[in-house]
C-alpha positions as CSV (number, residue, x, y, z in Angstrom):
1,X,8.3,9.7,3.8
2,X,7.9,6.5,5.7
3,X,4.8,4.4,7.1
4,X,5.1,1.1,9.0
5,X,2.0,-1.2,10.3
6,X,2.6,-4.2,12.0
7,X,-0.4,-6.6,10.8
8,X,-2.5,-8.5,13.7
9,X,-0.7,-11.5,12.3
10,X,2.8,-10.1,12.5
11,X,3.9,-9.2,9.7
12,X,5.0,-5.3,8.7
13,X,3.9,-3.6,6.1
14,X,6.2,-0.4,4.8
15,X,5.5,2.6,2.6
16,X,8.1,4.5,1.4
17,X,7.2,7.6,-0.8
18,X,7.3,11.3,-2.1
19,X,4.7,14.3,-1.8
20,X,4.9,16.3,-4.9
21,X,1.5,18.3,-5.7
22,X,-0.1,17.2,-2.7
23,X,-0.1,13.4,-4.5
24,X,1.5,10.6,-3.4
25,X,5.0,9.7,-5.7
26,X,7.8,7.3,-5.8
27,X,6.1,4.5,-4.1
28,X,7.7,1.4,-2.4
29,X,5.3,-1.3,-0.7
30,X,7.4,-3.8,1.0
31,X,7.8,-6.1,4.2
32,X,8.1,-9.4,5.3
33,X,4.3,-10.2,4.1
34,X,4.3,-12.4,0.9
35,X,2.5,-11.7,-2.7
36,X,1.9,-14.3,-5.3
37,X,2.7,-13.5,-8.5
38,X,5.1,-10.9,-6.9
39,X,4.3,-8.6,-10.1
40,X,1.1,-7.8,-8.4
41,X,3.3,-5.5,-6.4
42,X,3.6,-3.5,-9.3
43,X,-0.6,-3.2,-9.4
44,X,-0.6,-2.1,-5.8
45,X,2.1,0.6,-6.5
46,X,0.3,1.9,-9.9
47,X,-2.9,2.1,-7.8
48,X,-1.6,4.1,-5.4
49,X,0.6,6.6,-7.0
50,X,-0.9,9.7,-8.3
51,X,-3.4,9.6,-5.5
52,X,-4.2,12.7,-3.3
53,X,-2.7,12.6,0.1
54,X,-6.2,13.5,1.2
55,X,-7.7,10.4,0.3
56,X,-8.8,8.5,3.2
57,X,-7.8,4.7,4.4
58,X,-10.5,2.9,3.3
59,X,-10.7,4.8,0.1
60,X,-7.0,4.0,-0.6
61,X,-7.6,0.1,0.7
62,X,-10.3,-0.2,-2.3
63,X,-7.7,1.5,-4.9
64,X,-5.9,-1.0,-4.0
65,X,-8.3,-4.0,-3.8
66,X,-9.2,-2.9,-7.0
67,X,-6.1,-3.3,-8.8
68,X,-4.9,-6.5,-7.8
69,X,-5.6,-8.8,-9.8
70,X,-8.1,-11.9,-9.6
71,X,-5.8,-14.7,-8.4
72,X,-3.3,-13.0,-6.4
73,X,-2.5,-14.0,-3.1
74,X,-2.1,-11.8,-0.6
75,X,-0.5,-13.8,2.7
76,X,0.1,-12.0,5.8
77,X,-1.0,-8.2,5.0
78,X,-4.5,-6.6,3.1
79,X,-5.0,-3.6,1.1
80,X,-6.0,-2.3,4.3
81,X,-2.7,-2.7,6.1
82,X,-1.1,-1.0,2.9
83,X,-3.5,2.3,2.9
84,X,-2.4,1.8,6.9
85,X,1.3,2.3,6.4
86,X,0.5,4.9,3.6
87,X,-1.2,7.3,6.0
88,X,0.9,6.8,9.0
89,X,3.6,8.2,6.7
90,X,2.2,11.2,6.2
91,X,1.6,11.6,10.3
């Protein structure tokens, strides 16, 4: 499946991923936003795969928010734009 949001700033935000269970698998985040270190990617992926496809944008934004960690930079895009792309991927 595959979710795009463009960002009041401009930049896109993409989620690329499986349903398997009803839970959300194989997760890609990507786009022309930038992330400093670029191995918090890897915390935003780990927080949101295994999650129910019923859970809710803001729900999946804190998952998120949650598991980046203190420091990181997040230019251009939110947790919010992420749980964004997530759920228009599953429209």
């Amino acid at each position: 499946m595959h979710g795009e949001y463009k960002t009041p700033g401009g930049k896109l935000v993409v989620a690329d991923f499986e349903v398997c269970d009803d839970q959300f698998r194989d997760v890609v985040v990507s786009g022309d936003f930038f992330l400093y270190p670029e191995e918090a990617l890897d915390a935003i992926v780990g927080a949101i795969e295994g999650l129910s496809i019923a859970t809710d944008e803001s729900a999946i934004a804190r998952a998120v928010e949650a598991a980046v960690p203190d420091g990181t930079e997040m230019l251009g895009f939110s947790p919010e734009a992420v749980a964004i792309a997530l759920r228009r991927g599953l429209a």
